[in-house]
N, C-alpha and C positions, 0 to 999 in steps of 0.2 A: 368236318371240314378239314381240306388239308390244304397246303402251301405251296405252289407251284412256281418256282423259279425260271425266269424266261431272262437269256441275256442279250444286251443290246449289241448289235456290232459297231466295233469302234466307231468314234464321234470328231468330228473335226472341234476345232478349240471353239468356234463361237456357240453350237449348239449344245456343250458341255457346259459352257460360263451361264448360259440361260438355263439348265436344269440347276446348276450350283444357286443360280440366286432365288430358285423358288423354292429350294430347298432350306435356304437361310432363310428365305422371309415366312414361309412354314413355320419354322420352329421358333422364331419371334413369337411370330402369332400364338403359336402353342405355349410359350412361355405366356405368354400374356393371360391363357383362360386358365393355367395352372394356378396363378395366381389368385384368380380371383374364386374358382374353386377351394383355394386354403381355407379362404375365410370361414370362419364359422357358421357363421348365420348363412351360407349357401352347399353346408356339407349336405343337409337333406334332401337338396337336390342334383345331388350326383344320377339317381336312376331317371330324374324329368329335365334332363339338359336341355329338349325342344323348348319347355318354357321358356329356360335362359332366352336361348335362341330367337323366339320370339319377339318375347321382352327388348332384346335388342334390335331387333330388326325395324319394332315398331318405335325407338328409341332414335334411328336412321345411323345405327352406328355402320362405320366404315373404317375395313382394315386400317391401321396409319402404317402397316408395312408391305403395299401396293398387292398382297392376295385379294383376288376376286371373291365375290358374295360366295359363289360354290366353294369356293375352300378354304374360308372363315370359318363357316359352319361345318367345316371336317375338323379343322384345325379345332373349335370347342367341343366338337364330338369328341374326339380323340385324347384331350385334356380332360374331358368327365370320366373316359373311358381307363386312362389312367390313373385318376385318382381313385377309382373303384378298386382294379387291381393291387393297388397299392394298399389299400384298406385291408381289402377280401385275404389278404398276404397276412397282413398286420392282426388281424382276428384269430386267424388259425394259431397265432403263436400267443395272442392272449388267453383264448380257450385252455390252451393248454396249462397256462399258467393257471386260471380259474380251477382245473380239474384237479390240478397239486394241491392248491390252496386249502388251509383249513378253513372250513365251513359247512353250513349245516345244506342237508339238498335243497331245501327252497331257496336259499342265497344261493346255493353256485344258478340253480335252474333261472334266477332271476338276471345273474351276469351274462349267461348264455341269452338271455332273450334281450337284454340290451344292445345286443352285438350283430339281432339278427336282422335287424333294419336301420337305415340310416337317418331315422325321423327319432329313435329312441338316442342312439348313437351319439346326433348331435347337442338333445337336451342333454345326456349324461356328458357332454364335455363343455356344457356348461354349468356344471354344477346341480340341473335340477333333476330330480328322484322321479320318473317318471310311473303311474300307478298301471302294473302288468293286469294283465288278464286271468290271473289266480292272486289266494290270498298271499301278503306277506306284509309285515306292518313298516311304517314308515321309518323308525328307526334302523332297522335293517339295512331298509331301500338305500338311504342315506351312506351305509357303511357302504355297502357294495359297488357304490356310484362315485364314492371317493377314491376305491381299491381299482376300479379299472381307469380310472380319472391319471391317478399316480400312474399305472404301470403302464396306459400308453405314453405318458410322457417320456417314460424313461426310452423305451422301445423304439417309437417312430422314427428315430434317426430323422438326418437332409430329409426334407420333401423332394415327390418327384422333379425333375427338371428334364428339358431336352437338354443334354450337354455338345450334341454333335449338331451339326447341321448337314446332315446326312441323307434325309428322307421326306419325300411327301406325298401323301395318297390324293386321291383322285376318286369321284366316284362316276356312274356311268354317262351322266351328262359333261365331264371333262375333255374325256379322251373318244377317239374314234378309230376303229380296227378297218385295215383295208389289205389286200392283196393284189402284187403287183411282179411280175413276171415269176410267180414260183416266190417270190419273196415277201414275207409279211412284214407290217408299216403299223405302227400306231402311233393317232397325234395327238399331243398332248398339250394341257392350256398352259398359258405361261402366265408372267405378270403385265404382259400385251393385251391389252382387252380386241378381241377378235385374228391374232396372232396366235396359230398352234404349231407347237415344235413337231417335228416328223423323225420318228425314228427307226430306222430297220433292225429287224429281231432275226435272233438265231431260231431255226429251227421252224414248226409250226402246229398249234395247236388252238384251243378256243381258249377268251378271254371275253371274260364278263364279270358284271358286279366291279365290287369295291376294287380297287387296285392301288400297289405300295410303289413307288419308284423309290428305288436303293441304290445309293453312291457309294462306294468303298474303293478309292484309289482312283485307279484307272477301269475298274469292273463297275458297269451301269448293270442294275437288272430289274424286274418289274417280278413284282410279287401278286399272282392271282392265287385268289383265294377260292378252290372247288370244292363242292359235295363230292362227298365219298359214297360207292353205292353199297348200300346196307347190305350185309350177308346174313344166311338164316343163323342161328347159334345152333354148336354142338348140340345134339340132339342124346340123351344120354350119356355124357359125359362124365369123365370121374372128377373129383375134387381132388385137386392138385397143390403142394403148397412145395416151396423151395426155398433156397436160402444161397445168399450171394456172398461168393466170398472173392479173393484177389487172385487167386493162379486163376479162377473162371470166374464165368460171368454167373453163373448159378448152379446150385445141387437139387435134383428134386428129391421124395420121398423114397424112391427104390434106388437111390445112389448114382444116378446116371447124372455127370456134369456137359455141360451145355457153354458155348463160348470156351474153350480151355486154351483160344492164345492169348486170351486177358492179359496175363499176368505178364508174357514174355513181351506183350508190346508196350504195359505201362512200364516194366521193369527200362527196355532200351529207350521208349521216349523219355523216361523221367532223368536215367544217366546223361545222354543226353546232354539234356538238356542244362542239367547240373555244372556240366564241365561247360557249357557256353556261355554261361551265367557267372561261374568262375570267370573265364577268358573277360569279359566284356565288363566285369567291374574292377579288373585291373585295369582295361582300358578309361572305364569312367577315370578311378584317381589321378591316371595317368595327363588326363584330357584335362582335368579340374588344376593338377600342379599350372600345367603350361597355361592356361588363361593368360596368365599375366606378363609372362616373361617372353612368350613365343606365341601370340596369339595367332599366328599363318599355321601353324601343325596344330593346335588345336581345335583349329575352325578344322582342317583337311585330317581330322579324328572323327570329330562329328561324323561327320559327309561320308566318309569313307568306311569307316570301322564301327559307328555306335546305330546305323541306321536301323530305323523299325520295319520295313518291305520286307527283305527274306526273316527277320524274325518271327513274324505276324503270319506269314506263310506258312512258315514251319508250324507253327501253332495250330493253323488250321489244316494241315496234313494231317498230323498229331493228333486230333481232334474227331476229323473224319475217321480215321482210319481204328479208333476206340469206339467210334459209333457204328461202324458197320459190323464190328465183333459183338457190340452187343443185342444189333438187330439181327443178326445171323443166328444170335443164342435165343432169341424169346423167337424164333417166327420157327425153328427147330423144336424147341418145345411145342408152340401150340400146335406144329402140324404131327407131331408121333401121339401127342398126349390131347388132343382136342378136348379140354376141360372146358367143365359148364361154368368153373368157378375155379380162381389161380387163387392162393393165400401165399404173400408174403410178409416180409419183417418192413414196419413202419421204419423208411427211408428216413424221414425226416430226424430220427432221436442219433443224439449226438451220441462218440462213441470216443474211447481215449484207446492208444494202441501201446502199450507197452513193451515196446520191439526199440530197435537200433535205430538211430535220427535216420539211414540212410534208408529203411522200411518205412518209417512216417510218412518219409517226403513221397516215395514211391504210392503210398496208400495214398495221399492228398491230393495226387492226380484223377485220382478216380472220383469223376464227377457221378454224383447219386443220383444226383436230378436229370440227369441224362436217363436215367435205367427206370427212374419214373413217370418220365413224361415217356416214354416210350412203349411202357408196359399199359399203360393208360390210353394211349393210342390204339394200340393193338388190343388192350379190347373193347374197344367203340369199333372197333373194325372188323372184329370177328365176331362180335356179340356175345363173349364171356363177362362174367363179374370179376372184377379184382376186390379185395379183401385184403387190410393190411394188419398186421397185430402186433401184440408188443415185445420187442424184440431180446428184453434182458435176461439174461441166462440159458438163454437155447441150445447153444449147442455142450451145457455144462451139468443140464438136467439129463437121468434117464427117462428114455422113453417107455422104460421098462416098469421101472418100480417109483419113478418118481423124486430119487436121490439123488440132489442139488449140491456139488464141493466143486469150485474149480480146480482139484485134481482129479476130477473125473477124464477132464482132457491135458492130452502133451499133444502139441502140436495141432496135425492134423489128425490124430487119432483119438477115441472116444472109450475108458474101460470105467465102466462103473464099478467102487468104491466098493457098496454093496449087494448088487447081485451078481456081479461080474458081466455082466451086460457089455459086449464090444459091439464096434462099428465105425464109420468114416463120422468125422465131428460134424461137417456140414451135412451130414443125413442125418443125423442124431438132430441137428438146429429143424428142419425141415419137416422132421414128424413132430417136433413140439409145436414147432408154428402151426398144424393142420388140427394139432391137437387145443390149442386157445383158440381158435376161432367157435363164435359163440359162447367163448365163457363168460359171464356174468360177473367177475371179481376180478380177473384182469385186464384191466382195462387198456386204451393204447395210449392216454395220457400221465398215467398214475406214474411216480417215482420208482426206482428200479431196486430200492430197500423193500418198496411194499412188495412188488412183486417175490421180492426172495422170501418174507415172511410169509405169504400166501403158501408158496412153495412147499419149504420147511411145515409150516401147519398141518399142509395136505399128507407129507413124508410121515411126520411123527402118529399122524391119526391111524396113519397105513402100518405102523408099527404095532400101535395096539392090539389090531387083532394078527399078528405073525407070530408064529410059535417056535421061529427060528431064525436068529440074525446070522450073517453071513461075514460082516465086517466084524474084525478080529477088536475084542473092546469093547463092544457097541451090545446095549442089552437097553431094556426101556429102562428101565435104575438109574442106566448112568446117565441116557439123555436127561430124565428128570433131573439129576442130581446134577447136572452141568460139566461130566465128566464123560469121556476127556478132556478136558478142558484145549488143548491144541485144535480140535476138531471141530467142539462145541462153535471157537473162537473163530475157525473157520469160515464155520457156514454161516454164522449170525456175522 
């Protein structure tokens, strides 16, 4: 599926104030089934919402904020719909804690299956130990059920909420599509029972199924949501794996970088943006003294100087224009390299930059979930696999001999320590990542000490049988014997 933005052309004020208010009373509504989806006793039925639905219908409930039956029942669709997300969010990053955690497989295997439905799910947040489908005994169950008990509480942050009144779907008995001199028209229901608002659309294309109406400003637009049509996959294909760094958008295995204005556009939006954000909190304090003593110049600061319209713009120039570098870089890739299967570094693992605050903030701009949700796109769309792995010390192992120091790299350059192995750092990260996919010991959750002990183990094994060390120092004696001790201290 993909998302189709269709924009409305401008609106006189009264057909504007009736989308505004069905947009408010939407998200009432939606607050209202968020609510009662918190509760416990109705979390395992987040995937059987029609129940609810039902239940209430045959209950004679009725909006109390003037939406019609059609889009009450969107509005709690849409409330189950998001509490799921919110879950399905919230698991992946317990999982991962689970993977860390010490414990034996049948405990972590029993946290995993607590997590995989929401009928397990909601007994374990109530305290009781639900009996799995393989053996594991009750005191166990117990521990396990307390360990994910504690660390979603810690985790789940605010529940969902609508916070904007922004937005309300529609589904095909709403609205109704018509064409009228070369111009298309769709009407939409309001909080008029038998009253539908008429809007004229830019452009023209089909519209069906489910539909989003979207306020932002003075921009209406209507979100249809199309199939995409299948393409056959790569046929023969090589396996392909890359590694994302800041001047570009990716490196793949034979060296060839992909997006390379990356760098120079988050480099100038993020200065930028820096010195605006400078300028305008001199304006806050400025604005915050005068309150009291000149309150005429600081109302005409507000209004005039602290406004959010061109800064929100800017944002989304800013924004678009990092998105299209990065779709330019993977749709470049898959069409020179038509892989049956891309391996990258797991987006999600956090990373510390130790560089200059004014590189952080530069690196901070770069949204990952952008280059995720994208890569993942493209291949539902082209019909490749994506494959993610774990991404700790990549580009600081040889791909050669296996020899893990972060002085293997300066910079952007790569010289192994001990076989003198050179090459570019993000193609050295590139062939390791092609090289852990399928391995069985590195996993994509495990902590990035284990990772280097794995490493290191696999190094020193590889030592035992060499009958000639290359690094000055360096003999199996002294690894055993913990000398160098500099080096030793290094790499452990």
């Amino acid at each position: 599926m993909r998302t189709v933005r269709r924009k409305v052309a401008p609106l006189n004020t009264t057909k504007k104030a009736l989308l505004e208010k069905s947009c408010v009373a939407y998200s009432q509504e939606k607050n209202h089934w968020l609510d009662f989806f918190k509760a416990k006793k109705y979390q395992a039925k987040l995937k059987f919402y029609r129940q609810v639905r039902d239940e209430a219908i045959k209950n004679g409930y009725q909006s109390k904020y003037g939406l019609q039956a059609r889009q009450w029942k969107l509005a709690l669709q849409d409330a189950a719909e998001t509490w799921d997300k919110y879950y399905q969010a919230l698991f992946v990053e317990v999982r991962e804690k689970i993977a860390r955690h010490k414990m034996t497989d049948p405990e972590r295997h029993y946290g995993f299956w607590l997590l995989k439905g929401y009928d397990q799910f909601s007994a374990c947040m109530k305290g009781e130990a639900l009996e799995p489908p393989f053996e594991l005994d009750e005191p166990a169950r117990g521990k396990i059920v307390g360990y994910i008990e504690r660390t979603i509480r810690k985790m789940q942050g605010n529940p969902p909420r609508a916070q904007k009144s922004r937005s309300v779907k529609f589904d095909t008995d709403c609205y109704e599509v018509f064409e009228q001199k070369r111009t298309q028209y769709i009407k939409l229901m309001s909080l008029q029972k038998g009253k539908r608002v008429i809007l004229p659309l830019l452009g023209n294309s089909k519209i069906q199924g489910n539909i989003t109406l979207l306020i932002e400003g003075d921009v209406i637009e209507i979100l249809v949501s199309q199939e995409m049509k299948s393409k056959k996959p790569f046929k023969n294909g090589p396996l392909e794996a890359v590694d994302f760094g800041y001047s570009e958008v990716m490196t793949d295995t034979e060296g060839l970088r992909y997006g390379k204005n990356l760098g120079s556009t988050l480099t100038k939006a993020t200065d930028d943006q820096n010195k605006k954000m400078k300028k305008r909190h001199k304006l806050h304090s400025l604005e915050k003294k005068l309150r009291l003593p000149n309150q005429n110049k600081a109302s005409r600061l507000r209004k005039y100087n602290l406004g959010k319209i061109k800064q929100q713009a800017r944002m989304i120039r800013i924004k678009a224009s990092i998105s299209k570098e990065i779709n330019t870089a993977i749709h470049e890739l898959v069409r020179s390299k038509k892989p049956i299967l891309l391996i990258t570094e797991d987006l999600r693992s956090s990373f510390t930059y130790n560089k200059s605050k004014l590189l952080n903030r530069r690196l901070s701009s770069w949204v990952r979930g952008e280059i995720q949700d994208r890569i993942s796109f493209k291949a539902l769309a082209e019909g490749f696999r994506h494959e993610q792995v774990h991404p700790a010390y990549g580009s600081q192992t040889c791909p050669n001999c296996g020899f893990v120091d972060n002085r293997n790299r300066k910079g952007d350059e790569f010289r192994c320590l001990h076989c003198g192995h050179e090459g570019v750092a993000d193609r050295v990260a590139a062939l390791n990542y092609a090289k852990r996919y399928g391995d069985d010991e590195i996993r994509r959750h495990m902590p990035c000490c284990q990772v280097k002990t794995i490493l290191l183990n696999r190094f020193l094994r590889r030592l035992e049988t060499e009958q000639s060390v290359t690094v000055p120092g360096w003999t199996l004696d002294t690894v055993e014997e913990g000398h160098p001790p500099s080096l030793i201290e290094t790499m452990l």
